[in-house]
PyMOL CGO cylinders between C-alpha atoms (Angstrom):
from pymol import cmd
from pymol.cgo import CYLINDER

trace = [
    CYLINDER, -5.54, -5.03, 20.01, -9.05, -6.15, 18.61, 0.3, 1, 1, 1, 1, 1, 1,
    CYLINDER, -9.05, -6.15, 18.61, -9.79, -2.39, 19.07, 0.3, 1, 1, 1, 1, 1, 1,
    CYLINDER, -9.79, -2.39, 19.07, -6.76, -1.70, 16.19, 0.3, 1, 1, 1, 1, 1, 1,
    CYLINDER, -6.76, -1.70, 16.19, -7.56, -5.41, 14.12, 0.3, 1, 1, 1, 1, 1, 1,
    CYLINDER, -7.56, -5.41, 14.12, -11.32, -3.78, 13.88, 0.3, 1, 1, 1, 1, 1, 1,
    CYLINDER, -11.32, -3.78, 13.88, -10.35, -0.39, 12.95, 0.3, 1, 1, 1, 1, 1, 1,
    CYLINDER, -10.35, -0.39, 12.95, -8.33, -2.03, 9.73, 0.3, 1, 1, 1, 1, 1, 1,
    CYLINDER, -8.33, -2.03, 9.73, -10.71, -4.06, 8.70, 0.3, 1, 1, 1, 1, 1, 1,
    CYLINDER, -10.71, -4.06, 8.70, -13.11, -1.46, 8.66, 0.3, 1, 1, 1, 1, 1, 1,
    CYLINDER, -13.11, -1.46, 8.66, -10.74, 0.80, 6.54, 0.3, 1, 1, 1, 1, 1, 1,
    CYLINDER, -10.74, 0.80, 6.54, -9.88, -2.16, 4.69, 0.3, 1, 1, 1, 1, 1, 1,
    CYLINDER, -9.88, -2.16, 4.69, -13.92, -2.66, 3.99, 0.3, 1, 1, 1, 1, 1, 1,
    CYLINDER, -13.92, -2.66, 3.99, -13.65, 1.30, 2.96, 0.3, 1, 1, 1, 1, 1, 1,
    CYLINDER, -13.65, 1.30, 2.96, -11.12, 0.69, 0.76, 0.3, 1, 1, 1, 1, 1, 1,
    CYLINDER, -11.12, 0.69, 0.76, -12.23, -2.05, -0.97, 0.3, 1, 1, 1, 1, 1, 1,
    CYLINDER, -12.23, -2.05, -0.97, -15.87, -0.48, -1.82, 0.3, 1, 1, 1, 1, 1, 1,
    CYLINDER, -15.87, -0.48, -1.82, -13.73, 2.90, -2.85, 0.3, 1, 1, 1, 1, 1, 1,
    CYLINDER, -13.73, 2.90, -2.85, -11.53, 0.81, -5.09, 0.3, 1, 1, 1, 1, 1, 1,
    CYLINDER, -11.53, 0.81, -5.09, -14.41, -1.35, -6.51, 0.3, 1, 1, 1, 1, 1, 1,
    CYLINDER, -14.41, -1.35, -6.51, -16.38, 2.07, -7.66, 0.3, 1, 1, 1, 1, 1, 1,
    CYLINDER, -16.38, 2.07, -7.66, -12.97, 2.95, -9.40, 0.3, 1, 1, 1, 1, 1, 1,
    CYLINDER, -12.97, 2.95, -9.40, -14.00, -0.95, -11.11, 0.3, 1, 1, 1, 1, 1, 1,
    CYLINDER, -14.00, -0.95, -11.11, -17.43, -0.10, -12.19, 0.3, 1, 1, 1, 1, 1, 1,
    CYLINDER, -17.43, -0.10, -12.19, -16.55, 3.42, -13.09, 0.3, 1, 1, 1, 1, 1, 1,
    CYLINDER, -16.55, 3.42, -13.09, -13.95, 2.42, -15.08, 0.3, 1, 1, 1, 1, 1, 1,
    CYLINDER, -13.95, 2.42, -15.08, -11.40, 4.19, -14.23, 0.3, 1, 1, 1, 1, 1, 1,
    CYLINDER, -11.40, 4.19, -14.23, -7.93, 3.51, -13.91, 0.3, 1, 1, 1, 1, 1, 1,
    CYLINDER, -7.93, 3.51, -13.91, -7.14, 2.21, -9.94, 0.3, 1, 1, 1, 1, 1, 1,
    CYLINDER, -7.14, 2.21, -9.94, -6.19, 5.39, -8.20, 0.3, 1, 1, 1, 1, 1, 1,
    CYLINDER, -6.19, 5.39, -8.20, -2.95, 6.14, -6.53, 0.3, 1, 1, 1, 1, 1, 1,
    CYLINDER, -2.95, 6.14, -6.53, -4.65, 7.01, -3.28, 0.3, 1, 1, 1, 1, 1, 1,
    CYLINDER, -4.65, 7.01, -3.28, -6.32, 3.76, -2.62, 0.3, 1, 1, 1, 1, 1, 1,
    CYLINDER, -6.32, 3.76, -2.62, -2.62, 2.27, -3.30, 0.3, 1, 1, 1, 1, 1, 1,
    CYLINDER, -2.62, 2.27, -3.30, -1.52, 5.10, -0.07, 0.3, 1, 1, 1, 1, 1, 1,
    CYLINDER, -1.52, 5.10, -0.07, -4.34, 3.86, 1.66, 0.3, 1, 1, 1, 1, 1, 1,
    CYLINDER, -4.34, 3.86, 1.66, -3.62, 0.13, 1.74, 0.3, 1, 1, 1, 1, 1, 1,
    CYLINDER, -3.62, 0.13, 1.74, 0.36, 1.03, 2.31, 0.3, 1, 1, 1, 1, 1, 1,
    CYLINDER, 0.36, 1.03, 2.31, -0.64, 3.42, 5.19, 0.3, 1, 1, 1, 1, 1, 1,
    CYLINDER, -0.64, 3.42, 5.19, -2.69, 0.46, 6.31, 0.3, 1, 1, 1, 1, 1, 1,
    CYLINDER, -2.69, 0.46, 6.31, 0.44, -2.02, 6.08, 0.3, 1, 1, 1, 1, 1, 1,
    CYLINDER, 0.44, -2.02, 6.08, 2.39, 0.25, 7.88, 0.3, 1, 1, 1, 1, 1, 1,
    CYLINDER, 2.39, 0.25, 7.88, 0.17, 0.91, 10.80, 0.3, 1, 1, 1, 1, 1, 1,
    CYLINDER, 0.17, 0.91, 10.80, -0.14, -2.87, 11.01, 0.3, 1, 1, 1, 1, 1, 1,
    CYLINDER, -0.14, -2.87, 11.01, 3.62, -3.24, 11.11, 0.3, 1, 1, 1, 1, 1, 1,
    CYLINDER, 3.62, -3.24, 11.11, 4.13, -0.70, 13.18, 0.3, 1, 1, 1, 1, 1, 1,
    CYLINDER, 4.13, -0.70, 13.18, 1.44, -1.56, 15.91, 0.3, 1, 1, 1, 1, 1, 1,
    CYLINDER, 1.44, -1.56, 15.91, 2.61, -5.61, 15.76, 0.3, 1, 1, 1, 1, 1, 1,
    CYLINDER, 2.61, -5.61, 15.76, 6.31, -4.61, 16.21, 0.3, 1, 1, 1, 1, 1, 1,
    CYLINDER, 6.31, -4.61, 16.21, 5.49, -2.10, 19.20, 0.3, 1, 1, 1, 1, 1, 1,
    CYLINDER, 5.49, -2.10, 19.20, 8.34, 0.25, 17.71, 0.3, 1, 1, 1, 1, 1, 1,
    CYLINDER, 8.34, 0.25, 17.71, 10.06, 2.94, 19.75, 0.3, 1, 1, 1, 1, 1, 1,
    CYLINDER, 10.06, 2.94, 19.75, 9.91, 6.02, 18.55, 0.3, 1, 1, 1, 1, 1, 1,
    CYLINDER, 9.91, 6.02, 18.55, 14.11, 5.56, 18.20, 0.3, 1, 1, 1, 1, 1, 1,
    CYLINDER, 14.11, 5.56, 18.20, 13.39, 2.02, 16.43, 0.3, 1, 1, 1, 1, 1, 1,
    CYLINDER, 13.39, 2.02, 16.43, 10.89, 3.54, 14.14, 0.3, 1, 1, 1, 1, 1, 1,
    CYLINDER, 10.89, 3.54, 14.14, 13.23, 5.60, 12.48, 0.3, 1, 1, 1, 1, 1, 1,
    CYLINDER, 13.23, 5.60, 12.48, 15.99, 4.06, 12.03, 0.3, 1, 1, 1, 1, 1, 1,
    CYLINDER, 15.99, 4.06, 12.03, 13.77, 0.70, 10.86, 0.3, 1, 1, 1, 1, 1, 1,
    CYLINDER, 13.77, 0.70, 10.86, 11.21, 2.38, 8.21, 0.3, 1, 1, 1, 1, 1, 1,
    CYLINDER, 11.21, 2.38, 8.21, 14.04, 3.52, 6.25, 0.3, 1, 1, 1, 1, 1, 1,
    CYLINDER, 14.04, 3.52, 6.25, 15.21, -0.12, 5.84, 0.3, 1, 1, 1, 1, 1, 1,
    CYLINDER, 15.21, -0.12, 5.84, 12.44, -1.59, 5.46, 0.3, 1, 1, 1, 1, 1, 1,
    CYLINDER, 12.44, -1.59, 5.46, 10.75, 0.81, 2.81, 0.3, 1, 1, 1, 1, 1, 1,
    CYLINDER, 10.75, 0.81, 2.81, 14.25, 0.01, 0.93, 0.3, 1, 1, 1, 1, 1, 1,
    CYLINDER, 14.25, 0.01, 0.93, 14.04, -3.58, 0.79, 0.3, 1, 1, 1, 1, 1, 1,
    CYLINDER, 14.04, -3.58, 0.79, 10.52, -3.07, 0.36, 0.3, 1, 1, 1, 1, 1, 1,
    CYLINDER, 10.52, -3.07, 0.36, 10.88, -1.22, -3.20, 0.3, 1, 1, 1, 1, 1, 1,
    CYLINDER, 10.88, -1.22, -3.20, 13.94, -3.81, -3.94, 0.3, 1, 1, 1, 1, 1, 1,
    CYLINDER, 13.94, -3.81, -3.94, 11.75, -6.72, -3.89, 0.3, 1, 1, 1, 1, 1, 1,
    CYLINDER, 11.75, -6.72, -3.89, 8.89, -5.21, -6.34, 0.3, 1, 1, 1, 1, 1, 1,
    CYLINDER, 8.89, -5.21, -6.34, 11.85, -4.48, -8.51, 0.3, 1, 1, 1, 1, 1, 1,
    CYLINDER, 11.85, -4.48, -8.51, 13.48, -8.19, -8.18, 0.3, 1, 1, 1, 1, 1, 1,
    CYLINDER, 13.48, -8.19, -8.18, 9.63, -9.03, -9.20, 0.3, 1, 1, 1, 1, 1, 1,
    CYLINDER, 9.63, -9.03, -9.20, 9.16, -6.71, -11.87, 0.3, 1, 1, 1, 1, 1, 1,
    CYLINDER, 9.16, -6.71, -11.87, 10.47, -8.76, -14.65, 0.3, 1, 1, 1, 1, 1, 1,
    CYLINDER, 10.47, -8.76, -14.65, 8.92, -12.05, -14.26, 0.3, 1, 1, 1, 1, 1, 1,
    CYLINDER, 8.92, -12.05, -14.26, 5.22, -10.01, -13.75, 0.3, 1, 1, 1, 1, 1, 1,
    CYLINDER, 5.22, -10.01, -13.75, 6.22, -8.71, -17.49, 0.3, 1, 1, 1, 1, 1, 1,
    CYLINDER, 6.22, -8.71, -17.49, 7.03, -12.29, -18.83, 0.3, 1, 1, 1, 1, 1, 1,
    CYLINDER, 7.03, -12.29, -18.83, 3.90, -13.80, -17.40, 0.3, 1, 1, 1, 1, 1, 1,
    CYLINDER, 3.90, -13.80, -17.40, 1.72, -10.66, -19.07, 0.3, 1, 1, 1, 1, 1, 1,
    CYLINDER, 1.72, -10.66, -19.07, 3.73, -11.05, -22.37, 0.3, 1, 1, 1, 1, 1, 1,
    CYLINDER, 3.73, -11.05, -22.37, 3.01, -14.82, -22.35, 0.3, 1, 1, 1, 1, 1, 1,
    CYLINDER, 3.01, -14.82, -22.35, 0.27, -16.75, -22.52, 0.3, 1, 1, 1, 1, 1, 1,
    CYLINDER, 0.27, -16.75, -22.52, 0.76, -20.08, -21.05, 0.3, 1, 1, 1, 1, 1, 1,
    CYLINDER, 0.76, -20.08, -21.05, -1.46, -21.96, -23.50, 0.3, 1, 1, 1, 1, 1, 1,
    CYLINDER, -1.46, -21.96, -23.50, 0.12, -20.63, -26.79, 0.3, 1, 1, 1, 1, 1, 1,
    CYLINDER, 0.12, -20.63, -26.79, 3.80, -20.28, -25.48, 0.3, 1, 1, 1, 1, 1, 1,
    CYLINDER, 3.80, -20.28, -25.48, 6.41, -22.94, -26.88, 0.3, 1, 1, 1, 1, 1, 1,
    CYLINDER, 6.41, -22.94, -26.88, 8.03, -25.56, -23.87, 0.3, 1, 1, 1, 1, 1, 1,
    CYLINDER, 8.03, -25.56, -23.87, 11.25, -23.53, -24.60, 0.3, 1, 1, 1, 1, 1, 1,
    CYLINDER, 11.25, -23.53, -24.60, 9.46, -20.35, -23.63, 0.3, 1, 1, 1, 1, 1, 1,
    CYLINDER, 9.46, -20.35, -23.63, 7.50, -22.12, -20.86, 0.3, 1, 1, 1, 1, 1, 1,
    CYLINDER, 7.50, -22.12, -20.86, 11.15, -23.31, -19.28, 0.3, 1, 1, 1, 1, 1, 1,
    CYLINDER, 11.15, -23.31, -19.28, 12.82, -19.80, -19.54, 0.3, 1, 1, 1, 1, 1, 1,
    CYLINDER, 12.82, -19.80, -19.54, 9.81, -18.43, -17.48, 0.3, 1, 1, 1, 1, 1, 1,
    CYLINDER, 9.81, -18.43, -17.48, 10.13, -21.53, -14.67, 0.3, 1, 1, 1, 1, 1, 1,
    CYLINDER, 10.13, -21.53, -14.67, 13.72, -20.98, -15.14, 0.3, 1, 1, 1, 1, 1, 1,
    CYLINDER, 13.72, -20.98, -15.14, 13.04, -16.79, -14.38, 0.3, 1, 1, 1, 1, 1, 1,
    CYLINDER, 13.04, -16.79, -14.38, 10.75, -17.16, -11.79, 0.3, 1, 1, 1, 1, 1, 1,
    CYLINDER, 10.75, -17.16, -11.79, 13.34, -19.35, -9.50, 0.3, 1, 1, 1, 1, 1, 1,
    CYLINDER, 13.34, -19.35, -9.50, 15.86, -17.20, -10.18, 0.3, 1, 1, 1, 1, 1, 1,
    CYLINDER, 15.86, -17.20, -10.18, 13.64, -14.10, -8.33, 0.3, 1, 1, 1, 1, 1, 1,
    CYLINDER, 13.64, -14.10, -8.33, 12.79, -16.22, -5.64, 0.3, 1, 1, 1, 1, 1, 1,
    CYLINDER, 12.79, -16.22, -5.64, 16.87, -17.22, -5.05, 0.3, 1, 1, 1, 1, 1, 1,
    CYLINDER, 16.87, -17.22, -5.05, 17.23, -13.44, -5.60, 0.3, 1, 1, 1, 1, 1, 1,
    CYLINDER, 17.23, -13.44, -5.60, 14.88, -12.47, -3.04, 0.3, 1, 1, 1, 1, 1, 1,
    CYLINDER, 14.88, -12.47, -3.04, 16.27, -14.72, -0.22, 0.3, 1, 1, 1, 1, 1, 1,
    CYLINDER, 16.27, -14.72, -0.22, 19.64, -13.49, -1.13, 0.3, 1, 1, 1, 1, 1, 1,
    CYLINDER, 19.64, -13.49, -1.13, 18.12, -9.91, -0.80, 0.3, 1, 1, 1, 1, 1, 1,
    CYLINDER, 18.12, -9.91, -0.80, 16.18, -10.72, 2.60, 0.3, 1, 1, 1, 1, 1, 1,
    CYLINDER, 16.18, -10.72, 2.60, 19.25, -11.90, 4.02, 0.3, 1, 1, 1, 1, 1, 1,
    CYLINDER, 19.25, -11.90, 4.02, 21.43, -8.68, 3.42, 0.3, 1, 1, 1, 1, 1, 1,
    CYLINDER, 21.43, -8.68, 3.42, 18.38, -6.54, 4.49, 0.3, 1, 1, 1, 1, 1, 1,
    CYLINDER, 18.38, -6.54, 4.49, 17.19, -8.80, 7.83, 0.3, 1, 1, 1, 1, 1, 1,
    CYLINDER, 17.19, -8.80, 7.83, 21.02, -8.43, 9.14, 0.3, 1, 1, 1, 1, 1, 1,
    CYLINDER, 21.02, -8.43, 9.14, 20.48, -4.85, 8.35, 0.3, 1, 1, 1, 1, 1, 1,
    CYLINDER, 20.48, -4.85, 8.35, 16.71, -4.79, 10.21, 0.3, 1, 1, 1, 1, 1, 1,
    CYLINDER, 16.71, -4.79, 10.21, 18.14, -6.91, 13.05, 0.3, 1, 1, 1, 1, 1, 1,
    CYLINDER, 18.14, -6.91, 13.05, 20.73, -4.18, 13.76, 0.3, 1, 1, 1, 1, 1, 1,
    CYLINDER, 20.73, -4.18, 13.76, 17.64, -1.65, 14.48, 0.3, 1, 1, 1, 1, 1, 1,
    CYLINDER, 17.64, -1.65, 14.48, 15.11, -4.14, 16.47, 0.3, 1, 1, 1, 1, 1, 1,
    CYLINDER, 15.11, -4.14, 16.47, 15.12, -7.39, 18.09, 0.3, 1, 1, 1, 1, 1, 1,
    CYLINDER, 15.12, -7.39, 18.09, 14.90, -10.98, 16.72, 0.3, 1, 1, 1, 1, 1, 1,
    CYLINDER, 14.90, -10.98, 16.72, 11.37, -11.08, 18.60, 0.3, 1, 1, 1, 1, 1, 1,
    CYLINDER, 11.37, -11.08, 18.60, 10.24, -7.70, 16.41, 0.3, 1, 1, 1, 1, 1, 1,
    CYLINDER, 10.24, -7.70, 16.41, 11.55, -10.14, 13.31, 0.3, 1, 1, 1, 1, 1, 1,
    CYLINDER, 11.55, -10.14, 13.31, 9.45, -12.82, 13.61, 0.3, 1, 1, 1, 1, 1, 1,
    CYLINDER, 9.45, -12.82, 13.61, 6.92, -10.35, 14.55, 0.3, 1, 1, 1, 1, 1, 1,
    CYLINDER, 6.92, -10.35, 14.55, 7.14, -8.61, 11.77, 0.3, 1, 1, 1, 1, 1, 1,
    CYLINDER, 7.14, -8.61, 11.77, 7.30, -11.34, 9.13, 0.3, 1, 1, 1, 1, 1, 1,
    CYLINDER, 7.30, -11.34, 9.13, 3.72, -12.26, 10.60, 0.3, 1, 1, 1, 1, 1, 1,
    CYLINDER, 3.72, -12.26, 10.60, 2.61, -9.22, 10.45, 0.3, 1, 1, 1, 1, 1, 1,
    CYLINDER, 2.61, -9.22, 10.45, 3.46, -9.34, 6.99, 0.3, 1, 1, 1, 1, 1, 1,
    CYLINDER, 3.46, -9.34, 6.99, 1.66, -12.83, 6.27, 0.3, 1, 1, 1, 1, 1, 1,
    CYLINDER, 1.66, -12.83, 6.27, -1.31, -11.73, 8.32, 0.3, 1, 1, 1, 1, 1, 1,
    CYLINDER, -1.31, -11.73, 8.32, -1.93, -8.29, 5.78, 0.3, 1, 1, 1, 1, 1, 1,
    CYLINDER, -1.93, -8.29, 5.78, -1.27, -10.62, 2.78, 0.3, 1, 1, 1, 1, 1, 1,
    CYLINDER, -1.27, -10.62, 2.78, -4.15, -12.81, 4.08, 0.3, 1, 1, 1, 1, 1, 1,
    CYLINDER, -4.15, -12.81, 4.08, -6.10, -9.96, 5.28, 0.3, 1, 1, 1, 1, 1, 1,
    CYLINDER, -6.10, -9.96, 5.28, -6.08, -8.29, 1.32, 0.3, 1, 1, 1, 1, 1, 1,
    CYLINDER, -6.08, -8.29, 1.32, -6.50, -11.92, -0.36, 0.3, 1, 1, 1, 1, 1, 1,
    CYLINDER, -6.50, -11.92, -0.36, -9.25, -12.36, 2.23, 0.3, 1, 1, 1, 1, 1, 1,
    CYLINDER, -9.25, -12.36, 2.23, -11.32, -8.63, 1.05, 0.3, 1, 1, 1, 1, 1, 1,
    CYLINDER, -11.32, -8.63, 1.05, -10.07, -9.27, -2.63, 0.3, 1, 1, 1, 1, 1, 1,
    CYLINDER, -10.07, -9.27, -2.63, -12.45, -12.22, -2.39, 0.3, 1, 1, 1, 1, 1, 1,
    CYLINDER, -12.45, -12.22, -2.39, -14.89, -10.84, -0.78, 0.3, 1, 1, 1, 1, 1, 1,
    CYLINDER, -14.89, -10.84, -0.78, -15.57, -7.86, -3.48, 0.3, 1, 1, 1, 1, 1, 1,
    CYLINDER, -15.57, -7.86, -3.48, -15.07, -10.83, -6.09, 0.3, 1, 1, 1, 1, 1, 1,
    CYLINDER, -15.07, -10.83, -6.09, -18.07, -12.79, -4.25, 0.3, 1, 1, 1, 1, 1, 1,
    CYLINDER, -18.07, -12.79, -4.25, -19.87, -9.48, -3.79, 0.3, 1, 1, 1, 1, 1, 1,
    CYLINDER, -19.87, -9.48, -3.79, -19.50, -8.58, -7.24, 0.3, 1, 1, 1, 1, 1, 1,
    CYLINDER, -19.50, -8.58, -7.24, -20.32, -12.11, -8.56, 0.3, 1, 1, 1, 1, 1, 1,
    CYLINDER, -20.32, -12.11, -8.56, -23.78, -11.38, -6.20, 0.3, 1, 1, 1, 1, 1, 1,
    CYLINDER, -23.78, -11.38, -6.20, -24.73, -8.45, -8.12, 0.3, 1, 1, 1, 1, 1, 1,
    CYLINDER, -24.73, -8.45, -8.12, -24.30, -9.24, -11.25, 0.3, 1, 1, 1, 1, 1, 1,
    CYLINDER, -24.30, -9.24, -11.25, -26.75, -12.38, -10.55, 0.3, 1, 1, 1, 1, 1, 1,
    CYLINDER, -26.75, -12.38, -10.55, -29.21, -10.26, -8.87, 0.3, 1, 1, 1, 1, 1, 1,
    CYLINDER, -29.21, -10.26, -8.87, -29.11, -8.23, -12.22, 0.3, 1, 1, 1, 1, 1, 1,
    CYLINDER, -29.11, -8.23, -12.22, -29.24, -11.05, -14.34, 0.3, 1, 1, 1, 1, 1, 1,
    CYLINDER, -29.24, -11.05, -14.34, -32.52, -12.34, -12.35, 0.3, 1, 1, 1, 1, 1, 1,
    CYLINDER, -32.52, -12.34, -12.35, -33.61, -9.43, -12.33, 0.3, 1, 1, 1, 1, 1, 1,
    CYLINDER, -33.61, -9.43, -12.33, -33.76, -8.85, -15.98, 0.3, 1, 1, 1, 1, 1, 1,
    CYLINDER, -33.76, -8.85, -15.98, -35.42, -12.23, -16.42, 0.3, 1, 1, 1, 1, 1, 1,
    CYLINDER, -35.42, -12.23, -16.42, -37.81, -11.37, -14.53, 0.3, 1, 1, 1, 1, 1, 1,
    CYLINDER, -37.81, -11.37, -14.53, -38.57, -8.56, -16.41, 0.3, 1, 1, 1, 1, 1, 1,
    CYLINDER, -38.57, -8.56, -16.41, -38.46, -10.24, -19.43, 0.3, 1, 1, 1, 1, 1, 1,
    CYLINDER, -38.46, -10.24, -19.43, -41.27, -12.47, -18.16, 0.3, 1, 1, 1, 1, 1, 1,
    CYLINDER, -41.27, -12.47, -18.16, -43.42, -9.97, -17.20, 0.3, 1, 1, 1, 1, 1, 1,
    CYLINDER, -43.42, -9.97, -17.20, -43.03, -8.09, -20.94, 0.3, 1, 1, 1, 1, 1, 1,
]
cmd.load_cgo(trace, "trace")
């Protein structure tokens, strides 16, 4: 198990430098470093869970399903909050998004519901509540390296900005 949690976060680490030379370069964020974190996800899942080879297919179907039907329940309110910006945006406005964003969230229970009577049909209620933690525990894992390159990249761009100081001093 710490054998598998180390592998990750070493690919994670990989991933995270790749995706942050994509940043400096910049260049658009590549669709492979998008594969890489999902085929990280999934080997997460799939190692938490403990799936049988049976299980495995019947569940990723599912789950890749519900998966794609939750990014598009989220879709619209991600548009609303880029095509507003909360300090120029009328209360009216600022309601409709509230109003919008607890809509998605009543949307999304009503969607997890459907689909974890589905999922429960393919593995146990043990594998559930496995699986939503293995869910939480990847979300923490990315927040955890997102911050991480943020604090790394904060670091070098102070070391450059001492280190052009310094240079002014000596000139």
């Amino acid at each position: 198990m710490k054998t598998i949690i180390s592998l990750l976060v070493i690919g994670f680490t990989c991933l995270t430098l790749q995706a942050q030379e994509n940043i400096d370069d910049n260049q658009p964020r590549d669709s492979k470093v998008r594969d890489k974190i999902k085929a990280a996800r999934i080997g997460l899942i799939t190692q938490r869970l403990n799936l049988t080879p049976e299980q495995a297919e019947k569940f990723w179907p599912l789950y890749n399903e519900f998966d794609q039907k939750r990014a598009d329940l989220r879709k619209p309110y991600q548009e609303a909050q880029k095509n507003s910006n909360s300090n120029t945006i009328d209360p009216k406005q600022q309601q409709a998004l509230v109003d919008l964003g607890l809509k998605i969230k009543q949307d999304e229970l009503n969607l997890e519901k459907e689909y974890s009577s589905k999922i429960m049909g393919v593995i146990t209620a043990q594998q559930m509540l496995n699986l939503r933690q293995a869910e939480h525990d990847f979300r923490n894992i990315i927040i955890n390296m997102l911050n991480n390159r943020r604090l790394q990249q904060q670091r070098k761009e102070n070391f450059r900005d001492r280190n052009m100081r310094l240079r002014e001093k000596k000139n």
